[in-house]
C-alpha positions in Angstrom: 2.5 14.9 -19.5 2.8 18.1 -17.5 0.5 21.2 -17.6 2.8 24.4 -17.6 1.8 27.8 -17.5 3.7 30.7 -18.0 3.0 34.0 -16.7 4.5 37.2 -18.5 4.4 40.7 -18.2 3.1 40.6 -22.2 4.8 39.3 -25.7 6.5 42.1 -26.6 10.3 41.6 -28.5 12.5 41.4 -24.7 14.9 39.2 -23.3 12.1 37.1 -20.9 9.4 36.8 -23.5 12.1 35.3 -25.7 13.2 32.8 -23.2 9.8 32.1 -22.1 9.1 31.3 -25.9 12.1 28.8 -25.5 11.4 27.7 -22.4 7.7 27.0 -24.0 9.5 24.8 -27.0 11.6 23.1 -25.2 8.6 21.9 -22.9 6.2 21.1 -25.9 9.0 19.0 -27.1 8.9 16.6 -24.5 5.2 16.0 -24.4 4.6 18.9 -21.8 1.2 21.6 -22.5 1.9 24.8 -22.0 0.1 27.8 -22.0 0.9 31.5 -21.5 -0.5 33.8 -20.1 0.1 37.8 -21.0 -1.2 40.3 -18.5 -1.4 43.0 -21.1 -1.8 43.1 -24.8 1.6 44.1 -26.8 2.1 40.6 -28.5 4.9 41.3 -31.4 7.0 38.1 -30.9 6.1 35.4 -33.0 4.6 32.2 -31.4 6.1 29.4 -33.7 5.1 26.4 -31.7 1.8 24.5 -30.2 0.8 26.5 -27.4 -2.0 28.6 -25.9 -1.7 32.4 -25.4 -3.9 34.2 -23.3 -3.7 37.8 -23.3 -5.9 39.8 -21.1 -8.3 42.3 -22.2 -8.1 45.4 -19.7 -10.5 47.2 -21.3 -13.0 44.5 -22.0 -12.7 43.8 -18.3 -13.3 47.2 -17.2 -16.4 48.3 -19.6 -18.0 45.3 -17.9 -17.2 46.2 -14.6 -17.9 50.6 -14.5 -16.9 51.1 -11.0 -13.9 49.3 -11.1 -13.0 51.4 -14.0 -13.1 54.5 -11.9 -11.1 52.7 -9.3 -8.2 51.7 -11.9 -8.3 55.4 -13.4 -8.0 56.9 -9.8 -4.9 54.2 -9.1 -3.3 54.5 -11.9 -3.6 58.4 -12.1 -3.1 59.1 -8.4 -3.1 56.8 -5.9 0.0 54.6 -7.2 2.2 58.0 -7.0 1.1 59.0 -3.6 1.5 55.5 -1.5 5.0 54.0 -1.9 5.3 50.4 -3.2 1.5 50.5 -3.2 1.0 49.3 -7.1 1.0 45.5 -6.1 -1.6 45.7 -3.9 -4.0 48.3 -5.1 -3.9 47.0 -8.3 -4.9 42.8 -7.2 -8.6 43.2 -7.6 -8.0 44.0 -11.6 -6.1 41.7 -12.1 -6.6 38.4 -9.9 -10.3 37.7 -10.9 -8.7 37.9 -14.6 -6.1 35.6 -14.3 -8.0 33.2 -12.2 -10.7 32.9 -15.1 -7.9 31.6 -17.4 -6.2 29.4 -15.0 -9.4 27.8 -14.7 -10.0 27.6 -18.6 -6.6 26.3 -18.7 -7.4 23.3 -16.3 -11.0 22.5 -18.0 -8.7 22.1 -20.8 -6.1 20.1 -19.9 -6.3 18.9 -16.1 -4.8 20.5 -13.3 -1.6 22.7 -13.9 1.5 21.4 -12.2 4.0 24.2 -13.0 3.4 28.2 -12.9 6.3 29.9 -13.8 5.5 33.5 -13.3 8.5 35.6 -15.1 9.8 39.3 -14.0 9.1 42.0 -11.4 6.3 43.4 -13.2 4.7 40.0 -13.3 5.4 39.0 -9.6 3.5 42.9 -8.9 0.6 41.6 -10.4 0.3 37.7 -9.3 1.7 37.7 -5.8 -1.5 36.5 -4.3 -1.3 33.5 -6.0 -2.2 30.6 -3.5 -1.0 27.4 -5.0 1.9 25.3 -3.7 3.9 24.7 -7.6 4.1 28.6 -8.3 7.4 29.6 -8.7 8.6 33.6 -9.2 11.4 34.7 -11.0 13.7 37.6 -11.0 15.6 38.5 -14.4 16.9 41.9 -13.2 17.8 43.8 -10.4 14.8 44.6 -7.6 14.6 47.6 -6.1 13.9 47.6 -2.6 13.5 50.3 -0.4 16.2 51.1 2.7 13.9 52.3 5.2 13.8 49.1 7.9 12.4 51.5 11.0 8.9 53.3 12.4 5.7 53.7 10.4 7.8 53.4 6.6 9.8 50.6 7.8 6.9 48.5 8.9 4.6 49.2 5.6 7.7 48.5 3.6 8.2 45.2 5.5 4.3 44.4 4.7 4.2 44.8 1.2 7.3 42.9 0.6 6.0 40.3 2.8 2.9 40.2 0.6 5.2 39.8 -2.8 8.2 37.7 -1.0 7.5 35.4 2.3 7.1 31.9 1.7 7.5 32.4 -2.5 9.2 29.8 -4.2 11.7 31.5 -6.0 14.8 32.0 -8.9 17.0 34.6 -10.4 18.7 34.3 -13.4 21.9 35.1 -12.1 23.5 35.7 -8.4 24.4 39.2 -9.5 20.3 39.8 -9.2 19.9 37.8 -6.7 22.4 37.3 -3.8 22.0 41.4 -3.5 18.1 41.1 -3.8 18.1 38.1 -0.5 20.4 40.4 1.5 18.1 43.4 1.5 14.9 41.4 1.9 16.9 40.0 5.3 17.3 43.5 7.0 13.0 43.6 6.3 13.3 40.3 8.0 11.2 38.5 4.8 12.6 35.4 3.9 11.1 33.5 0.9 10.1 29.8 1.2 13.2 28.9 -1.4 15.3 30.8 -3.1 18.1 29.6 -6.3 20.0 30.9 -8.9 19.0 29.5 -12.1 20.2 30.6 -15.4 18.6 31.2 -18.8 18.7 28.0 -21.1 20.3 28.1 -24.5 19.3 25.6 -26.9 22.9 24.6 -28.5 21.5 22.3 -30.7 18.7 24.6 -32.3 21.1 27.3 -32.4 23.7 26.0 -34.6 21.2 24.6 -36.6 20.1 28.0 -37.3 23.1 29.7 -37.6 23.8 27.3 -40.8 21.2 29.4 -42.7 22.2 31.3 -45.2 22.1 35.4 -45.3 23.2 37.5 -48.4 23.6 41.1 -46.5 26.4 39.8 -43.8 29.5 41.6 -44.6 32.5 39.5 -45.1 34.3 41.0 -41.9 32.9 42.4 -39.1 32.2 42.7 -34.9 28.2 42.5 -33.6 26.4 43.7 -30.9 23.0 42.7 -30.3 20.2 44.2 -28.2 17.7 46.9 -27.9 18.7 50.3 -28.7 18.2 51.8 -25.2 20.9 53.4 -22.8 21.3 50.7 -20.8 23.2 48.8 -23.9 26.1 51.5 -24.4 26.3 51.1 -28.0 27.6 54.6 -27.9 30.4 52.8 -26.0 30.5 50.1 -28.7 30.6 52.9 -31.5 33.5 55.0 -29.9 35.4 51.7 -28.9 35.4 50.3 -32.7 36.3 53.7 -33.7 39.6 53.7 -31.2 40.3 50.3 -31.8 41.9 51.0 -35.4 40.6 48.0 -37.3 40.4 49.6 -40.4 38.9 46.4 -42.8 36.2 45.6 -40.1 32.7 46.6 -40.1 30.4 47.2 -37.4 27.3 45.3 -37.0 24.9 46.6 -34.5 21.4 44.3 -34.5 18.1 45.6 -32.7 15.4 48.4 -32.7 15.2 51.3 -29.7 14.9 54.1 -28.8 18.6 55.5 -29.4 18.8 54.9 -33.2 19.2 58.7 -33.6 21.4 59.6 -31.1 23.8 56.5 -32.1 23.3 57.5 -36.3 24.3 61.1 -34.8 27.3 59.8 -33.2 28.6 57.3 -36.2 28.1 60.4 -39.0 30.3 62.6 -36.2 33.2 59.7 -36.2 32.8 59.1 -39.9 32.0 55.5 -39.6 28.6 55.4 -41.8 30.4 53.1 -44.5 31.4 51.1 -41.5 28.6 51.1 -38.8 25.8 48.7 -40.3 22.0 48.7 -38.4 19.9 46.3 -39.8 17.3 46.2 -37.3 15.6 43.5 -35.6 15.9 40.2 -37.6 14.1 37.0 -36.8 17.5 34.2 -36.5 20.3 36.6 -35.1 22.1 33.3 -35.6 24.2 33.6 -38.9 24.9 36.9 -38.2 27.0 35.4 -34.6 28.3 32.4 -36.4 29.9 34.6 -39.2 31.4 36.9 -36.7 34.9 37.9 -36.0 34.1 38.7 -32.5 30.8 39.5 -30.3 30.8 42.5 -28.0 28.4 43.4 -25.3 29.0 46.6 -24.3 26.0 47.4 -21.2 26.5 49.0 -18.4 24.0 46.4 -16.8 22.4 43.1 -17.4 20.1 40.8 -15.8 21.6 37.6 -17.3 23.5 37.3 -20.9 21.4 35.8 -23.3 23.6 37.5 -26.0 26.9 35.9 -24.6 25.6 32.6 -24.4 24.1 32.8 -27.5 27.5 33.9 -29.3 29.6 31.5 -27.8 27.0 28.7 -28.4 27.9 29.4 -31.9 31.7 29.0 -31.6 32.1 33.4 -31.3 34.6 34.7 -29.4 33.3 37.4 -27.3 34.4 40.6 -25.3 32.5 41.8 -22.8 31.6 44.5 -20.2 31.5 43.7 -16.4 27.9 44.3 -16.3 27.1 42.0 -13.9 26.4 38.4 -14.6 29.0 38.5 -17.4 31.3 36.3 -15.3 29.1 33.8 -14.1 29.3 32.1 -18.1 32.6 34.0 -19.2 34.5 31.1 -17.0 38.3 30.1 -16.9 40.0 31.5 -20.6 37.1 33.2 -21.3 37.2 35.8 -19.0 40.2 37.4 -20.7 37.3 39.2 -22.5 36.1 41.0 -19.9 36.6 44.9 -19.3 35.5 47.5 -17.0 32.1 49.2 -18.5 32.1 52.8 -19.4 35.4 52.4 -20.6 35.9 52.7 -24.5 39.6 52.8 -24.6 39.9 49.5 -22.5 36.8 48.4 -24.7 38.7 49.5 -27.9 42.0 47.8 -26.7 40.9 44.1 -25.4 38.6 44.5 -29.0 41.9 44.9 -31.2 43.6 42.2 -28.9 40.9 39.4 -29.6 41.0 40.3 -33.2 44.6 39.4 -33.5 44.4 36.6 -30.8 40.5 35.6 -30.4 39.9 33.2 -27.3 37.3 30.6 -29.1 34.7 29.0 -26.9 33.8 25.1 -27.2 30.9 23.2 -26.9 31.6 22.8 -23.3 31.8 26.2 -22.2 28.3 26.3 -22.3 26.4 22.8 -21.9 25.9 23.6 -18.5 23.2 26.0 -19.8 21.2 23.4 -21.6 17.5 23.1 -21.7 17.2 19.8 -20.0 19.4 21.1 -16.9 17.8 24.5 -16.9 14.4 23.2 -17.0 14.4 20.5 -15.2 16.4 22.7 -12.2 13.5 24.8 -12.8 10.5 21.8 -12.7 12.4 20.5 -9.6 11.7 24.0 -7.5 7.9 24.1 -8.9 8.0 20.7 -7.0 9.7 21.1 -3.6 7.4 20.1 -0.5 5.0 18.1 -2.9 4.9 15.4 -5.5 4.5 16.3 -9.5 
């Protein structure tokens, strides 16, 4: 048995708290413990399985300790604004005493930990110091990193991202994150110890098993997008695409929860599409609703990896898709017909009508190469370079 510990940003509904939760099933069903740890509160996604979650408490922390309360209110009202990149650093001495505490409840628990998977930018910002050998960061969307390589910026620049970079062990989910991300940490000559690209998982089997389940409100024909209502997603794009595309006895299911549900109900009552245009919201298994699909479209401008695509066509969907960036890195061989320039709703519209009439189906084999047991132990195997687990 393994001690794994995650390390997340918090447990709010997103694409790497919802991996992570897989990640953590998939590890608790082969005998490994796992904890995870959130490094602020926000918990809304439900923790179905046997593991610990460890969220922690800011303000707790701070009413015990007065002065570094002034300190966090100065850096977070000021002093983050005026010093570049400084956040990372000025912000270690609220957060490292805390997450050492729990790491060393953790191992009074259950032995040493031989895994720490620490997931996203925001985490890696706040867990960079972390001296142990099996610590692995990852990357699940594009980094900023400043240009300036030269004089009194370029050498700062070059010491922060040494602090949160050199000698890491590290993954992204998908080379469009991180090929771009290695190149621009060469020209501030920072190399990492180890760097891979390592997909998101899917769990095939758990997937069609879920997709099996029965659910009353799905329309008898219908296209689906899923993801949060924000910008980045383009269900505006989506919206104006289905209305071009002219499939008049198709509905339009859009399932998620943001911050654009007015702006997109604005835009469907403008087209005339509220009979058509269906929002149900967030629901808990997404599954039925790709399963019983005509088609799955993903309509973003960008993406850090797919979780949506592989999802669909782990459920037999056919699916169109926007090149967003990793969207061709799983839509391989025939299943790239489905992919279109982003932005575009007439090309959108037009490859939508075209896979209604002649849908290119995925099989099971388009997507094995995703499974759990290769993901993670890909994963396991980079937590163990340069020492034995």
């Amino acid at each position: 048995m393994k001690n794994i510990v995650y390390i997340v940003h918090n447990f709010k509904m997103g694409g790497i708290q919802k991996i992570t939760r897989e990640l953590a099933r998939y590890q608790t069903s082969i005998g490994n413990k796992v904890s995870i740890i959130c490094l602020q509160k926000g918990a809304r996604l439900d923790v179905d399985i046997n593991v610990d979650v460890y969220t922690l408490n800011l303000a707790k922390y701070l009413i015990k300790h007065p002065v570094k309360a002034v300190y966090y209110a100065f850096y977070k009202v000021i002093l983050r604004y005026l010093i570049p990149l400084s956040e990372p650093v000025l912000s270690q001495c609220i957060f490292e005493p805390q997450v050492l505490q729990i790491l060393n409840n953790i191992e009074d628990k259950a032995g040493d930990i031989d895994c720490i998977f620490v997931r996203g930018a925001r985490s890696i910002k706040r867990t960079w110091w972390l001296n142990r050998k099996h610590v692995v960061y990852s990357l699940h969307l594009p980094f900023d990193i400043p240009n300036v390589t030269s004089g009194i910026r370029g050498a700062y620049n070059h010491w922060v991202l040494s602090k949160l970079f050199k000698d890491k062990k590290m993954f992204s989910v998908s080379k469009y994150i991180g090929l771009p991300f290695v190149e621009q940490l060469k020209k501030h000559n920072v190399t990492p110890q180890i760097f891979e690209v390592i997909n998101n998982p899917c769990d095939l089997q758990r997937v069609l098993t879920l997709s099996e389940n029965s659910v009353p409100e799905i329309p008898d024909k219908y296209i689906i997008g899923v993801g949060r209502l924000s910008k980045q997603k383009r269900f505006d794009i989506l919206i104006q695409a289905f209305y071009l595309s002219s499939i008049d006895d198709y509905k339009l299911v859009i399932l998620g929860e943001g911050n654009q549900r007015e702006h997109l109900d604005k835009l469907v009552n403008s087209l005339n599409l509220s009979e058509r245009v269906i929002f149900p919201g967030f629901v808990d298994n997404p599954y039925p609703w790709y399963k019983n699909a005509a088609l799955f479209v993903l309509s973003s401008d960008t993406e850090g990896f797919v979780n949506v695509i592989t999802e669909a066509l782990a459920c037999g969907t056919p699916v169109v898709s926007t090149n967003c960036g990793p969207a061709d890195e799983i839509l391989l061989g025939r299943l790239a017909e489905g992919i279109v320039p982003k932005g575009d709703a007439q090309a959108l519209a037009n490859k939508i009508a075209l896979y209604i009439d002649k849908p290119v189906a995925p099989c099971r084999e388009d997507v094995e190469f995703l499974s759990f047991e290769k993901i993670v132990g890909r994963q396991v195997s980079l937590a163990a370079q340069g020492e034995v687990i």
